[in-house]
N, C-alpha and C positions, 0 to 999 in steps of 0.2 A: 675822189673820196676824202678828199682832206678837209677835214673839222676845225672852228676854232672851239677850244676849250674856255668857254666863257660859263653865265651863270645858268645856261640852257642844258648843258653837259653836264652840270649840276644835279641837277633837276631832271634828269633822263638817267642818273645815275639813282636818285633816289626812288624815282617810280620803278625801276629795276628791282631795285631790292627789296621794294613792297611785293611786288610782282610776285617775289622768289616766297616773303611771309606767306602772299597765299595758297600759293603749290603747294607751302607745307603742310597747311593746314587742311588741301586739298586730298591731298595723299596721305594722311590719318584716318582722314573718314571714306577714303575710296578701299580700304582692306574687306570694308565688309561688303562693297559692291559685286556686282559681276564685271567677273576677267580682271579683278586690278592689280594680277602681275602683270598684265600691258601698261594699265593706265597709269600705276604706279612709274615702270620706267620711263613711260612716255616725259609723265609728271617733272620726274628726276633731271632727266637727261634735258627741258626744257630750261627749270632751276637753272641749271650748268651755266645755258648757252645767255640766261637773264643774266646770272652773276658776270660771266666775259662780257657780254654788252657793256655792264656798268663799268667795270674795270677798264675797261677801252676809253670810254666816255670821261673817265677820271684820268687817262691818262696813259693807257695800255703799259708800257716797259717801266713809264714810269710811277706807276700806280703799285709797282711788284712789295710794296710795304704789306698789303691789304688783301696779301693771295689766302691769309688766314681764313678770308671769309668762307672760301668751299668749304672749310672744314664742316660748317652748320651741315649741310647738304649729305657730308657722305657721313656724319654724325646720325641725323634721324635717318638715312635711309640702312644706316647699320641697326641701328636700335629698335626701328618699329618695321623693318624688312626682312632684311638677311645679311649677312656677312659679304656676298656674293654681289649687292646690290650696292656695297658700301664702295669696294671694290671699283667697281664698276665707274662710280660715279668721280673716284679718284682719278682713273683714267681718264674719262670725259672733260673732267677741271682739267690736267693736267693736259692734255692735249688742246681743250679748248686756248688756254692761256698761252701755251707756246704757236699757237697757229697765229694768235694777236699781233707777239710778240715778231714774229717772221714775217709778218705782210707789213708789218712798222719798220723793218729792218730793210726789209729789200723795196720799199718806198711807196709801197703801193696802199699804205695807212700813212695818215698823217700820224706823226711823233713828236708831242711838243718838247721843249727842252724839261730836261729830266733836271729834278728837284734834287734824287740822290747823285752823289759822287761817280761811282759805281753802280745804277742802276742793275747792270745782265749780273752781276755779280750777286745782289741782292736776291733778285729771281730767279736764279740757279738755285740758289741755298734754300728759297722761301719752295719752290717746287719740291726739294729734297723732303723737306721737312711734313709738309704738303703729302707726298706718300708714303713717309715714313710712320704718318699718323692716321693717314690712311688703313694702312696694312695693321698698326696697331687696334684703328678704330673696329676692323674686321674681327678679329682673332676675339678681342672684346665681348664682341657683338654675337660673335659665334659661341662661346662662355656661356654669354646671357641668355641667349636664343634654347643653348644644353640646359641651363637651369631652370629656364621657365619650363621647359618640358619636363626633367626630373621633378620638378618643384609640381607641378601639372598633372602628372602619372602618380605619384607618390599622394597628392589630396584627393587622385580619384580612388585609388585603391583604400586608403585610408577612408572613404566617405561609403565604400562599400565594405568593408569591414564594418564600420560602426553600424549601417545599415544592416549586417547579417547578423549581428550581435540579437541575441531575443529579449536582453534588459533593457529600461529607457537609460537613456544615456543624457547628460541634463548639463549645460552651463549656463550660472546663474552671474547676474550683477550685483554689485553691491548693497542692493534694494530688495535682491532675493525676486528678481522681475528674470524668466526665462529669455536668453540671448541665444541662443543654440542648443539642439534635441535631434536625437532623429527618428525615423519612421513611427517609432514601435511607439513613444509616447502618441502619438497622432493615431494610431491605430485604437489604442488603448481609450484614450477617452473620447475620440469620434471629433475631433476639434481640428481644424485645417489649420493650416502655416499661419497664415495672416491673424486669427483667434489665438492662436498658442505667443505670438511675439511681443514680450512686453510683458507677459500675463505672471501675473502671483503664481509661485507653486505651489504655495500654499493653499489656494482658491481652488485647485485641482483636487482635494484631498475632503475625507468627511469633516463634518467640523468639528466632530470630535476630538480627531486627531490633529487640527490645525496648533494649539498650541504647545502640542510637542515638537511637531516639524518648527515652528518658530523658533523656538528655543534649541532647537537642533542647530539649524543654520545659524543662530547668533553667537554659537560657541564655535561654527564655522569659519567666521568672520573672526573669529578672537585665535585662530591660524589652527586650533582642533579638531582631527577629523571626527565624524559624529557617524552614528550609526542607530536605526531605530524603523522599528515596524509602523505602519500606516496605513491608511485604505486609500487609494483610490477609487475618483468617483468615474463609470464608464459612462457611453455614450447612452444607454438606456436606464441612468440612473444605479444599479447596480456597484456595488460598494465588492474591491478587491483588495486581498492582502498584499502588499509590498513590503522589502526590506531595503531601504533605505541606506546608502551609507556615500560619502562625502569630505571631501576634503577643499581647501582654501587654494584659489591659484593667486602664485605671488607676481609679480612683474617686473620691470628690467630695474625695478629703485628700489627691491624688497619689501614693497607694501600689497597689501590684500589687495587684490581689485575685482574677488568676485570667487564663485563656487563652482564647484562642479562634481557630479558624482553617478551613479548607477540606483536605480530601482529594479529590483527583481521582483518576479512575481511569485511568490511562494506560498498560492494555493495550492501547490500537489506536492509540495511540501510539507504541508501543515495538515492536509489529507491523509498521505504517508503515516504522519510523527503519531495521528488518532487514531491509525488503523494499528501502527505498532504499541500505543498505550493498551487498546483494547485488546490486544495478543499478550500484551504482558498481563494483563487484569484477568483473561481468561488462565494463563498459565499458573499465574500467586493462587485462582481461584478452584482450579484443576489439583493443586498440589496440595492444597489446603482440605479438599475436596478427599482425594486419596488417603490424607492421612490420618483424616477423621474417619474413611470408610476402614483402613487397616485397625482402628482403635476399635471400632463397633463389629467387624467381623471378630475380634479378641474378646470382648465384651460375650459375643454372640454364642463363642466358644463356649463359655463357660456355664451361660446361662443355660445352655442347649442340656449339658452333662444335668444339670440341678435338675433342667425340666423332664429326660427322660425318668428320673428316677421318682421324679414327685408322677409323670403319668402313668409310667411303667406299674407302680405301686397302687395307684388308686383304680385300673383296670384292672390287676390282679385280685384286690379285693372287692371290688364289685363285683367279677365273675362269682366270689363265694357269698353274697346276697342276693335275696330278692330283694326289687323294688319295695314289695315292703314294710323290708325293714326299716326300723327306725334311722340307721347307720346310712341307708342306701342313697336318699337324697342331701345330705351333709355331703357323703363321697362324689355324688356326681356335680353336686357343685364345684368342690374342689378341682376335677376335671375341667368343668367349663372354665373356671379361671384359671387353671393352667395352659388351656388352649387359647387363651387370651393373650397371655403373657408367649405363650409360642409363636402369634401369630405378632405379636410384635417383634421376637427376634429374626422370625422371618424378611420384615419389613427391614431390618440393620440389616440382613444379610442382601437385601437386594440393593440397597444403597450400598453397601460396599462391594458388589459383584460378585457374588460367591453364592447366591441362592442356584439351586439346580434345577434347569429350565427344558422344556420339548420344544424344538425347534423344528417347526412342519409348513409348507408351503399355505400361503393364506392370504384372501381379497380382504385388504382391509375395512371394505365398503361391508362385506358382510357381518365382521366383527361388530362394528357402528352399530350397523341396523340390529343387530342380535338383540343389545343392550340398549337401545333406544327409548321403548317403554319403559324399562325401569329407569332410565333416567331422566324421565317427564315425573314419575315418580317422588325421585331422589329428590331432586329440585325444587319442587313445589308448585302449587297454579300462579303464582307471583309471576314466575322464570317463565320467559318464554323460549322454547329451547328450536331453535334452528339447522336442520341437519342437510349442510350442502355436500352430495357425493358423486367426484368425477367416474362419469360411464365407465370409460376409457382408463380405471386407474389402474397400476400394475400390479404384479403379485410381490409377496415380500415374504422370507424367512423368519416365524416370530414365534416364540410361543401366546396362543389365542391368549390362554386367561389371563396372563400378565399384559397383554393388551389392554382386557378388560378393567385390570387392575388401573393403569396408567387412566384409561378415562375414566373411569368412576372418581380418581383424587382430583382430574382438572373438575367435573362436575362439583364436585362436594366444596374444593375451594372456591369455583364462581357464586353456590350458592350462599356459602359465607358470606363473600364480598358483595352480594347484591342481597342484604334485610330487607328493604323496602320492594325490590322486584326489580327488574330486568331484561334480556336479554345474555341468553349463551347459544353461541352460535360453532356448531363443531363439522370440518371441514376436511375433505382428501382432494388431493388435486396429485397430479406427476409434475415432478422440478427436478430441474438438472444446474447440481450443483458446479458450478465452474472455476478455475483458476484462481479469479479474482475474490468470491466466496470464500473459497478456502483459506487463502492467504490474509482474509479476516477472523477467520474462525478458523486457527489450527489445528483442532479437533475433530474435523470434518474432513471429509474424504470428497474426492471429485468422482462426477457421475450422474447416473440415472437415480431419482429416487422418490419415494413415494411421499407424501409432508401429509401430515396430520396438526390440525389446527384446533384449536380452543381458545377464542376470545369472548369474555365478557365484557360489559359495561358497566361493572362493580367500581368499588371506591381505588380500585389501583395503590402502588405501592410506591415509595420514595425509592431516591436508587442508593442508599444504603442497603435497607431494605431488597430489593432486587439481588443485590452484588450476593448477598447470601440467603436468598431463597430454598436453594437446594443444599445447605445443608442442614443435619439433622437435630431437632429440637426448635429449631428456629421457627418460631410462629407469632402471630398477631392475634392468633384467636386468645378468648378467656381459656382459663385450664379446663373445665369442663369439656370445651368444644374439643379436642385433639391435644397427639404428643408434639405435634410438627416433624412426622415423619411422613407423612403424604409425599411431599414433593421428592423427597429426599430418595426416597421410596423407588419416584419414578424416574428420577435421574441414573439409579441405582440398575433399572431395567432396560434402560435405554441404552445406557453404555457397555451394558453385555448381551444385546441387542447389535452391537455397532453401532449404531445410530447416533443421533448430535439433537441436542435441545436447545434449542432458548427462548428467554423470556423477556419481553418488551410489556412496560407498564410505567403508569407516569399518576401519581395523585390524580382522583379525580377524572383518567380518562382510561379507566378499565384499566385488561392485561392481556397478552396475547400469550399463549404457549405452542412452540412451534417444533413439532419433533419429525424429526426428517431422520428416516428409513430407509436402506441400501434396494433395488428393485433387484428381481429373480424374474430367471428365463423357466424356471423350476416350474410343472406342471401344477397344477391342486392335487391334493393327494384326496382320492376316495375315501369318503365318511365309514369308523368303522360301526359298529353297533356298540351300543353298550353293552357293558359284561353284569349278568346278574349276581346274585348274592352268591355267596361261594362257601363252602366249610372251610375254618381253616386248614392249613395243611399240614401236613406233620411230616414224620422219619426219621431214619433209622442212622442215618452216616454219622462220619465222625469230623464233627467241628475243634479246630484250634482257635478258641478267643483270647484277643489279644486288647486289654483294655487299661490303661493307669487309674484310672480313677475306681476307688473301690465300690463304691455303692453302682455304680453304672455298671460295672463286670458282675457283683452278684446279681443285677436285674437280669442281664442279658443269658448269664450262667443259669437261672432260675428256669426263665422262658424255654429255652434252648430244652434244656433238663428235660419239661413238661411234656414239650413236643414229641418226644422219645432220643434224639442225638445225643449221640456220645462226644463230650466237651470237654475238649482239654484245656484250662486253664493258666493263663500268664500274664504277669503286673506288666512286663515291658516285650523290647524284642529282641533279648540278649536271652532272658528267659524263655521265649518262644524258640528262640534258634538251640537251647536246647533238649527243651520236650520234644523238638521236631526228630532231633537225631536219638533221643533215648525210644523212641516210640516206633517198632518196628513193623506196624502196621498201615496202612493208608490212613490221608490224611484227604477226605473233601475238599474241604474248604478252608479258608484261612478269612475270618470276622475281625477286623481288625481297625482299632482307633489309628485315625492319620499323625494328627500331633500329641505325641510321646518326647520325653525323656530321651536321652540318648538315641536310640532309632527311631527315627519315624515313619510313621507305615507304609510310606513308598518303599522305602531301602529295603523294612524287613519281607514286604511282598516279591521283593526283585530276589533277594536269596535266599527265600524258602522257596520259590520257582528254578532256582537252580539248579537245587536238588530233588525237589520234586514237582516237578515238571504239570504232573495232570491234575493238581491243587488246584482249587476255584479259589479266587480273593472279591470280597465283598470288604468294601472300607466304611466305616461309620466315623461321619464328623459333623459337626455344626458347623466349620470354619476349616476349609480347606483352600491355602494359596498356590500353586495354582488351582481354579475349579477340578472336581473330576466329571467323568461323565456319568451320566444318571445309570446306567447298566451297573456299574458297578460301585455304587454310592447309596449307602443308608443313610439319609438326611436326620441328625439329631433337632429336636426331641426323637425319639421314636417310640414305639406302642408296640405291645406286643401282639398286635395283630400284623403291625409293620415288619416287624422280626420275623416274622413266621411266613410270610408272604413272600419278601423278599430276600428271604432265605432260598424256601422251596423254591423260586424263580431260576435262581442262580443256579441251583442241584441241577433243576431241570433242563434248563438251556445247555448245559455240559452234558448232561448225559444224553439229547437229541443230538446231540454234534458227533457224538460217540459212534451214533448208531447212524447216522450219514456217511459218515469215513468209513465203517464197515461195510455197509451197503455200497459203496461205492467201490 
């Protein structure tokens, strides 16, 4: 086995260590093979026995200058293997190199004369060194090996965060060209990876909006974060609202090198923000609504006292004429336009909720069809009048005529709105209002309920216009045509009704009115017969009337009078509470105005029932807050045929009750 070290040894030392370049290169690309933890150390442990070759070939013991070179070896097998492998390969060097160095020693290699001094002294130290860098290159290696995996785990977790995020998420370049995104922008506008990289953000957006985004991001760039709304454009062309906001990323030299920021999608945001304008708009319109219905029930008040005493008085003296006399049609005109003027305080009192209503089980279908010819009528042959009624629709708690009431004004207003002719098309179906309804309409209640429709194809209304439709005086007609109490009218019924209205109309494309009705499990109540003419009635008890206003107390004191009842008379109800107690006879009834002075005629009814107990109380008012119920409520104006009716009603009902408890 003994070699000379000439230029051959050279030259087998240099193919050696090419040898060893290409294992290395080998063994990079064998990780993503199959098995190349074998082929790997196979790879390695080769490298080893190549590098001992060359170092033999240069010289073996005396070559030990050059033991640096494993280092290459247990270098990449630490760095792109494992710690373990690095290890490994020290071992191998270091064995391989002392097995050289021991078959040169005990002669069985040739050994040419050594260059160094100290040769074994040399390769001691270069060995030491050898695994000392080893073990270092390991521990390194194992570092690196830790960081590439936290570094690893840390960008997968981070790449599924930005992925669960529902905003796009966005880094731009300097040029405002997207460099990084994830999912959701791809989702959003239908565009795959390869389309999105490179691409303008701005190109993504309407063009309307492009040059505010521009100008967004250039203020970006100038290190400002920027914030601002814009649409994206999706995969079906459809334009969505985004909110934009952004800030500059700096770099390791403090200069800009590009943007980055979040888009939110704030359609149900901005869905939200109109359902809560429209709740505020309906509340400012509710309140505004009440305070003009408490101003017109006070108005209502007053007009009611004038008009009993203007009707009261001119039925009084008509009954002392014949027709005719010269006197008698003067009088009865004056009637009729007192009842005119009634029937409009009527109207303010049902807009502000306080008219006194029969509430009876009733098909609203049949209500429709009741009044149907007269409202082909009303309308004219212009109007073509359309009446769609679900079979199937439920019953509802209403009183009928104020039914009536409600669509005779949606008719009268279509016919307005449509001079030249048209279509009015009036409609019942069952709907059930839900959750999301309501919490656009505050006013509304959740449930079963009955809708009543009325759209024409009239000139429509602006939404000025609309926002205050219902309330009172407000109209478009010339003054001839109405007061603009119609609507006002019906809103007034509806909502002591329970019920919920509204109105959609746009210039030009009609108006719909849509009054939605609470449903009853409630039977239909059997038709009664009508009641024929009747005399009035008259008698003999003893009424206490309790009225402030004076011309109203002598009408009602007058009637009373005629009838035969004995009246005892008082301005307020300080003075009632003490005719009650000077007066040591029974007391019927107690006739009595609600708003008073000082008492008002709840109180003074609660403690003249105190003390007497078997007292009937009849209240009379134009304008009572809370409503009372119709039993016991004289609706001002009143007439003394009204008086005298429901008077004797009231006797009577008390003295049947009398004679049940007895009987019983």
């Amino acid at each position: 086995f003994r070699l000379d070290f000439d230029g051959v040894g050279r030259l087998v030392s240099l193919i050696a260590l090419f040898s060893f370049l290409l294992n290395g290169l080998y063994y990079l690309t064998a990780r993503g093979g199959h098995a190349y933890r074998t082929q790997a150390y196979t790879r390695m442990l080769v490298d080893v026995v190549l590098i001992t070759v060359g170092l033999y070939l240069a010289g073996g013991l005396g070559a030990a200058q050059y033991l640096g070179i494993y280092l290459i070896v247990t270098i990449y097998a630490g760095i792109t293997f494992s710690s373990s492998a690095c290890l490994v390969a020290t071992a191998a060097a270091t064995a391989s190199y002392a097995a050289i160095v021991a078959l040169q020693q005990s002669g069985i290699l040739a050994m040419p004369a050594p260059e160094l001094s100290n040769p074994s002294m040399v390769a001691a130290f270069n060995l030491i060194i050898l695994n000392i860098a080893g073990l270092l290159i390991a521990v390194l290696a194992r570092a690196l090996r830790e960081s590439r995996r936290r570094l690893r785990t840390t960008s997968q977790e981070l790449e599924r965060f930005v992925e669960a995020i529902p905003d796009v998420i966005f880094v731009l370049d300097r040029g405002g060209r997207l460099s990084l995104w994830n999912r959701r922008l791809e989702d959003a506008t239908g565009l795959r990876a390869r389309e999105l990289r490179g691409k303008p953000l701005v190109d993504l957006l309407a063009e309307d909006d492009r040059g505010a985004m521009s100008a967004a991001l250039a203020s970006g760039l100038g290190d400002q974060a920027f914030e601002l709304e814009s649409r994206l454009r999706g995969a079906d062309g459809t334009l969505t609202a985004y909110q934009w906001t952004g800030a500059a990323l700096i770099d390791e030299h403090g200069l800009v090198s590009g943007l980055s920021g979040v888009g939110r999608d704030v359609t149900e945001r901005k869905r939200s923000e109109e359902v809560l304008r429209q709740r505020e708009s309906e509340m400012r319109q509710m309140q505004k609504i009440e305070a003009i219905g408490r101003l017109a029930g006070g108005v209502a008040h007053d007009f009611n006292n004038v008009l009993t005493v203007v009707l009261g008085r001119c039925q009084l003296l008509l009954a002392r004429h014949k027709p005719e006399d010269p006197v008698y049609q003067d009088l009865e005109q004056i009637e009729i336009t007192a009842q005119r003027a009634a029937n409009l305080t009527r109207q303010l009192l049902a807009f502000s909720r306080n008219q006194t209503m029969t509430h009876q089980t009733l098909d609203l279908n049949g209500t429709v069809t009741g009044i149907s010819d007269m409202l082909g009528r009303l309308i004219g042959e212009n109007i073509e009048l359309v009446v769609t009624l679900d079979p199937s629709l439920g019953l509802i708690k209403a009183d009928p005529g104020q039914l009536e009431q409600v669509i005779v004004n949606f008719a009268v207003n279509a016919r307005d709105a449509m001079p030249k002719g048209g279509r009015l098309t009036i409609e019942t179906r069952n709907v059930e209002l839900d959750a999301a309804f309501v919490a656009a309409h505050p006013a509304a209640t959740r449930g079963p309920h009955v809708l009543l429709e009325a759209r024409d194809t009239g000139i429509g209304m602006d939404e000025e216009t609309r926002q205050r439709v219902f309330e009172p005086f407000v109209t478009t007609k010339a003054p001839e045509q109405g007061f603009g109490l119609g609507l006002s009218t019906v809103f007034g019924i509806v909502k002591q009704h329970g019920g919920y209205i509204t109105v959609e109309s746009a210039p030009g494309r009609g108006t719909a009115f849509r009054v939605y009705l609470a449903r009853t499990e409630s039977p239909l109540e059997a038709p009664r017969d009508a009641d024929g003419p009747r005399p009035v009635p008259r008698g003999d008890q003893t009424i206490l009337l309790v009225e402030d206003e004076d011309a109203v107390r002598r009408l009602v004191h007058e009637v009373l009078r005629r009838l035969g009842y004995r009246v005892l008379v008082a301005r307020d109800g300080a003075e009632a509470l003490a005719l009650s107690q000077s007066h040591t006879d029974s007391i019927d009834l107690l006739l009595t105005d609600v708003i008073m002075p000082g008492m008002d005629g709840r109180d003074l009814a609660a403690r003249l029932q105190a003390t007497r107990p078997e007292t009937q109380v009849l209240f009379m008012s134009g304008y009572a807050e809370p409503p009372l119920p119709e039993n016991v409520l004289l609706q001002k104006p009143v007439t003394p045929d009204d008086i005298a009716r429901k008077v004797a009603a009231v006797l009577r009902g008390a003295r049947d009750r009398r004679r049940t408890t007895l009987a019983g």
